[in-house]
C-alpha positions, 0 to 999 in steps of 0.5 A: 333751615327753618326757624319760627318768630313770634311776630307782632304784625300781620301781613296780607298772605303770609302763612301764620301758626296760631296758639293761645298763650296760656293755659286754658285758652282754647274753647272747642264749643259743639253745638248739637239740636234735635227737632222738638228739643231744646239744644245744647252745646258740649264745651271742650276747655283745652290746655292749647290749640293750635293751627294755622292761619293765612288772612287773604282780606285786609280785614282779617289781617286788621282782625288779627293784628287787633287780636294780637294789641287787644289780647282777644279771643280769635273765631277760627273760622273768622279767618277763611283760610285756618285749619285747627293742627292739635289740642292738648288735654282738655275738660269737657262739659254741657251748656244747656240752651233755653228750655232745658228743665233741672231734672232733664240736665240732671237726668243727662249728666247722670246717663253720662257719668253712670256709663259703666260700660262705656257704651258712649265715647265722650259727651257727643256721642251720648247726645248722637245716640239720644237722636241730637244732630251737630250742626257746627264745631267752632275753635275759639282761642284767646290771647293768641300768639302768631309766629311765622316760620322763616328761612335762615341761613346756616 
């Protein structure tokens, strides 16, 4: 039978499962460009994420038995080996780059928001739509929890 311990160190190979510990403290940041436009960013603010984790340097297990002390926010892809299982309920919103005029952010939130027929699936697809290109996704997760699964007897 398999049961899961949160654990308070990190070993060099060991499968991990990662979560953050309070509400609120998983960021999902897009980050979309156009040629000849300023970028912008959609922002996904999850109630929890979680994944799965296995450091195969000395350095991420240093990173991750530090995140664990320090209460810090984990890059997933500071880790080689992660992979994102799951998000929770989340709220989504732009962060506009440099060079985004008032009446430009405005004219886009009001395209989003006055989308009566559902042309546009979420905040991505609008900017796909308008010609934006991603270019990367990045999972942050803040104050993380590790727990290992290990095998005890009946």
């Amino acid at each position: 039978m398999m049961e899961v311990k949160e654990v308070k160190e990190v070993k060099l190979g060991v499968s991990y499962l990662v979560s953050n510990r309070n509400r609120w403290g998983a960021v999902e940041v897009g980050v979309f460009n156009k040629e000849g436009s300023p970028g912008v960013n959609v922002q996904i603010e999850w109630k929890r994420g979680d994944g799965k984790v296995i450091p195969t340097t000395q350095e991420e297990v240093d990173l991750l038995n530090n995140l664990l002390e320090t209460k810090g926010e984990l890059c997933m892809s500071d880790i080689e080996y992660s992979e994102t299982h799951d998000t929770m309920d989340g709220n989504e919103y732009f962060v506009y780059h440099e060079g985004w005029s008032v009446e430009d952010k405005e004219a886009l939130e009001a395209e989003y928001d006055n989308d009566e027929d559902g042309a546009y699936f979420d905040r991505r697809d609008l900017l796909e739509v308008r010609g934006y290109e991603h270019d990367y996704y990045e999972l942050y997760l803040k104050d993380i929890i590790l727990e290992e699964e290990v095998d005890v007897d009946e």
